[in-house]
C-alpha positions, 0 to 999 in steps of 0.5 A, spaced: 530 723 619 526 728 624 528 732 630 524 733 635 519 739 637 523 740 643 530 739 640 529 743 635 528 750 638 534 747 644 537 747 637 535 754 634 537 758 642 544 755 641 545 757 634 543 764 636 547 765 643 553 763 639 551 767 632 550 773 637 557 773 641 561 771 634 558 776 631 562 783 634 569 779 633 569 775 627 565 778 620 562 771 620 561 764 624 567 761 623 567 755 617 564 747 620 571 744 622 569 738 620 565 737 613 561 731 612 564 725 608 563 724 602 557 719 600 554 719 607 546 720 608 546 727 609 541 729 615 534 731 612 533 736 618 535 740 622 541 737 627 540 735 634 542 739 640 548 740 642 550 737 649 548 739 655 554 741 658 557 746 653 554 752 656 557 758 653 562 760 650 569 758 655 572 764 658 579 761 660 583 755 659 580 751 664 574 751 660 577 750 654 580 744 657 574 741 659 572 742 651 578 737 649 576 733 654 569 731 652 572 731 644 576 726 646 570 722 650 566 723 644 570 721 639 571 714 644 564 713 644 564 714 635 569 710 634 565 705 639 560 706 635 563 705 627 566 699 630 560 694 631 557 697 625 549 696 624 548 689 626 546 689 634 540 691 639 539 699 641 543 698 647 550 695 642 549 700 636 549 706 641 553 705 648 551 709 653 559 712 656 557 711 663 561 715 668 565 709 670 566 708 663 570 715 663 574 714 669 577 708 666 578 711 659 583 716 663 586 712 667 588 707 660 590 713 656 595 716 662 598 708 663 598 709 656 602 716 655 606 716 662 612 711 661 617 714 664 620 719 668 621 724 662 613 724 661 612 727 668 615 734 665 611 741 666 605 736 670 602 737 677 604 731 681 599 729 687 601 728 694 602 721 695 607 719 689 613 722 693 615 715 695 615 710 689 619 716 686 624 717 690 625 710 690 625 709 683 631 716 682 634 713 687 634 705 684 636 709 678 642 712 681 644 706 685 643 702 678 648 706 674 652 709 679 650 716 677 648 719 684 647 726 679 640 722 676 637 724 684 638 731 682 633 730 677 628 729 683 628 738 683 625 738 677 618 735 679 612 739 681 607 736 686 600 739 688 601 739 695 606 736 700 613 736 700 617 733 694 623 729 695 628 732 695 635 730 691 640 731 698 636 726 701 636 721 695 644 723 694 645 721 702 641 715 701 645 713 695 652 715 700 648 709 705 647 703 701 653 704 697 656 703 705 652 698 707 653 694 700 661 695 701 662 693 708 656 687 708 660 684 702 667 686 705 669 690 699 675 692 697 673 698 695 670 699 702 675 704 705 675 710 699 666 708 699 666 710 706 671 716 706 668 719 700 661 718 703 664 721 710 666 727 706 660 730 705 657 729 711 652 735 713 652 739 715 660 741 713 665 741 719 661 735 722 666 731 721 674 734 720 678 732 715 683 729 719 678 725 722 675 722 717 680 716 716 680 713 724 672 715 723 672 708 717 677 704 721 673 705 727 666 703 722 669 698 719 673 694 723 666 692 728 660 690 727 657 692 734 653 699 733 654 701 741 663 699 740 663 703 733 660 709 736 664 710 742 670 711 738 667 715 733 663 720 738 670 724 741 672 724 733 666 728 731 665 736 732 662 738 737 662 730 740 656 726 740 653 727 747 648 721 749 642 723 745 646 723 738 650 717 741 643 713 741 642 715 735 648 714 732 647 707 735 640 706 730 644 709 724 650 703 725 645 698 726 641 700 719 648 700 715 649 694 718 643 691 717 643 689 724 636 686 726 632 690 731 635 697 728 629 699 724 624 699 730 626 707 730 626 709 724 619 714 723 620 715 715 617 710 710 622 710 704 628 709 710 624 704 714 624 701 707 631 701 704 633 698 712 628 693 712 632 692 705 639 692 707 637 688 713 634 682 708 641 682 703 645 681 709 641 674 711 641 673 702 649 674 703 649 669 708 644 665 705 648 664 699 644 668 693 638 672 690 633 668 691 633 669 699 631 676 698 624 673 696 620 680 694 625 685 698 627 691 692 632 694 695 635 688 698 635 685 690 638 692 688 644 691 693 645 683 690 645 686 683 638 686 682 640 691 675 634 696 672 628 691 673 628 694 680 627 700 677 622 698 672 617 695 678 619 701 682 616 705 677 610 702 676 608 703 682 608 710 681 604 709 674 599 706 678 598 711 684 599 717 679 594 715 673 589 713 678 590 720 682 588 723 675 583 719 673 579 722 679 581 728 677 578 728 671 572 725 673 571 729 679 571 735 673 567 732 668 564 725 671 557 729 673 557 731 667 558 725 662 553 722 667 548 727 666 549 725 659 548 718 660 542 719 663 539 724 657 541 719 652 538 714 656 531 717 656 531 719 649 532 712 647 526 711 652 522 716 648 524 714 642 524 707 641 528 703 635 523 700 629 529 699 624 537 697 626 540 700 619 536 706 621 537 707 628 544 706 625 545 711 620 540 715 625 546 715 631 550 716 626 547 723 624 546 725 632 553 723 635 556 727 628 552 733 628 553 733 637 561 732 635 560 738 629 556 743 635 563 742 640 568 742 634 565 749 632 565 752 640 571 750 640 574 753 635 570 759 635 573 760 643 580 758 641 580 763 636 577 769 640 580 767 647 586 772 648 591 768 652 595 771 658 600 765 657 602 764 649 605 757 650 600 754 654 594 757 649 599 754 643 599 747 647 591 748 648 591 749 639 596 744 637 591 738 642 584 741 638 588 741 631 589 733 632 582 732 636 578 735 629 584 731 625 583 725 628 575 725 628 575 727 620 579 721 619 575 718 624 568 720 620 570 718 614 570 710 616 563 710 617 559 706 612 552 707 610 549 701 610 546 699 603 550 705 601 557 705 596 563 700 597 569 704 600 574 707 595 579 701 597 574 695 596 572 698 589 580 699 586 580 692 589 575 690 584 577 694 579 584 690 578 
């Protein structure tokens, strides 16, 4: 099988650029990481170009990440390819991985990999998952009744935006505990709203010997505008007419009053008193399934951890998607400009012979596989890192990409060639 003319000297320019620019720091090319199998049909000349998008050689970590990124591509597209075997048209025996294509493989592989919150470690999140990550810590910390696990939310880095911060997730903890021991008339109630009064912010808000009339007051009415007038002398310095309004508002959530969610400008606050509001009418109209799809008013009635679990959900969805955009503004234009090359080729050189379109794919994808591989093992080993566990994060991930192509390669099956070593043990018993 021959290669073109115009493939061959795109080929031999390639060769000379890595050859020059390896030549200096190492005392030779570096070996092939990825020898051929044994018993496949070894290419009778020179081997195709690498793709277009490798350019030279990477200069920092970025480009190097770009590499692994289209290893991983690639091998999809191999692993695609050895699966449906030579029987089939042009178009069935070497899919074209179309842009689309690309995007929905990231976002698989990350709903695949993010499972939960422990996977989000050393990740930039992006703006607009502050929500469903705040609801899903504070459905945790509501659910096991460890108000620590908000703390866990100082942990999390966001590419921009304000990242939820845990004294609001412990605050809300503190409200839906009161709302959920007042509404149900708990005997708890009382030490519930103390210890909730206790650590009102700022310290000094609320004196110490006030704290008691300031329950009683809280929960001994049902009316925002009775229950404030009480505690407004009990607070320091007194509520004057604007705090006393809001004080109003804030009785009305906890309560779960109709109407005391209108003022409310926070989106994770209208939420959680929509929520206390609904499991009000579900106590009164005797059960769980009058919450309808209210979370937090399911959470309140003892919903559990599948609360959580569809919290959390929410956030995969809108963190995957968020990164399967990134990866394609990154490298979409450049898997498209290869579908399109792959495209015209095929064009050019229409297919005589399935079996030898076949083995002929084969060698070409192989032999684009081997050029990257080679790139970027010779990267790897003359880059000089500024960041010694970023690098060593970068080796390991190239170490089990070349692993998982060896094995990968060692599927493939000549048609007409010998039977796989399994098949002629299997014979031999």
């Amino acid at each position: 099988m021959k290669a073109t003319a115009k493939t061959l000297a795109v080929l031999l320019v390639l060769m000379s650029a890595l050859q020059a620019r390896t030549a200096s720091a190492q005392p030779g090319p570096p070996p092939n990481p990825n020898p051929p199998p044994q018993g496949n049909p070894a290419p009778q000349s020179a081997p195709p170009p690498a793709p277009p998008m490798m350019g030279g050689r990477p200069k920092n970590l970025k480009e190097i990440d770009g590499l692994l990124v289209q290893l991983s591509s690639m091998t999809a597209d191999m692993r695609r390819f050895i699966s449906r075997g030579p029987a089939g048209t042009p178009d069935t025996i070497t899919p074209i991985t179309t842009r689309k294509d690309f995007r929905d493989e990231q976002l698989k592989g990350c709903l695949d990999t993010v499972k939960g919150v422990e996977d989000l470690k050393g990740k930039d999140l992006p703006d607009g998952t502050q929500v469903e990550l705040g609801g899903y810590y504070l459905c945790r910390a509501f659910t096991e009744k460890k108000p620590d696990f908000c703390d866990g939310l100082g942990q999390l880095h966001f590419r921009a935006g304000s990242p939820p911060l845990p004294n609001v997730c412990h605050m809300r903890y503190d409200g839906l505990m009161s709302a959920q021991t007042d509404i149900s008339r708990s005997a708890n109630s009382m030490a519930t709203c103390e210890a909730e009064a206790a650590r009102f912010d700022p310290p000094g808000q609320l004196p110490a010997p006030n704290i008691k009339p300031y329950c009683e007051a809280v929960l001994g009415s049902d009316d925002p505008k009775a229950i404030c007038a009480k505690i407004a002398p009990l607070m320091h310095p007194p509520l004057g007419t604007q705090e006393i309004a809001e004080c109003e508002r804030k009785i009305s959530r906890e309560k779960g009053k109709s109407g005391g969610c209108g003022k409310d400008a926070d989106k994770e606050d209208l939420v959680i008193c929509k929520g206390v509001t609904a499991y009000r009418k579900a106590r009164g109209a005797g059960g769980a399934a009058a919450c309808g799809g209210d979370e937090v008013c399911r959470l309140l009635m003892g919903g559990g951890s599948s609360n959580c679990a569809a919290n959390f959900k929410k956030f995969q969805g809108v963190f995957c998607s968020a990164e399967a955009d990134l990866k394609d503004k990154e490298m979409g234009p450049v898997v498209e400009a290869r579908a399109k090359q792959i495209a015209a080729e095929r064009k050019a050189n229409p297919a005589t012979s399935g079996q030898g379109l076949y083995v002929k794919t084969f060698l070409q994808k192989k032999a684009e596989i081997d050029a990257v591989l080679t790139v970027t093992s010779s990267s790897l080993e003359s880059y000089q890192p500024k960041n010694t566990q970023e690098f060593k994060a970068r080796k390991d991930r190239f170490a089990a990409r070349r692993t998982a192509i060896q094995n990968l390669l060692k599927e493939f099956k000549a048609p007409g060639g010998k039977k796989k070593q399994q098949e002629s043990d299997d014979d031999s018993k």
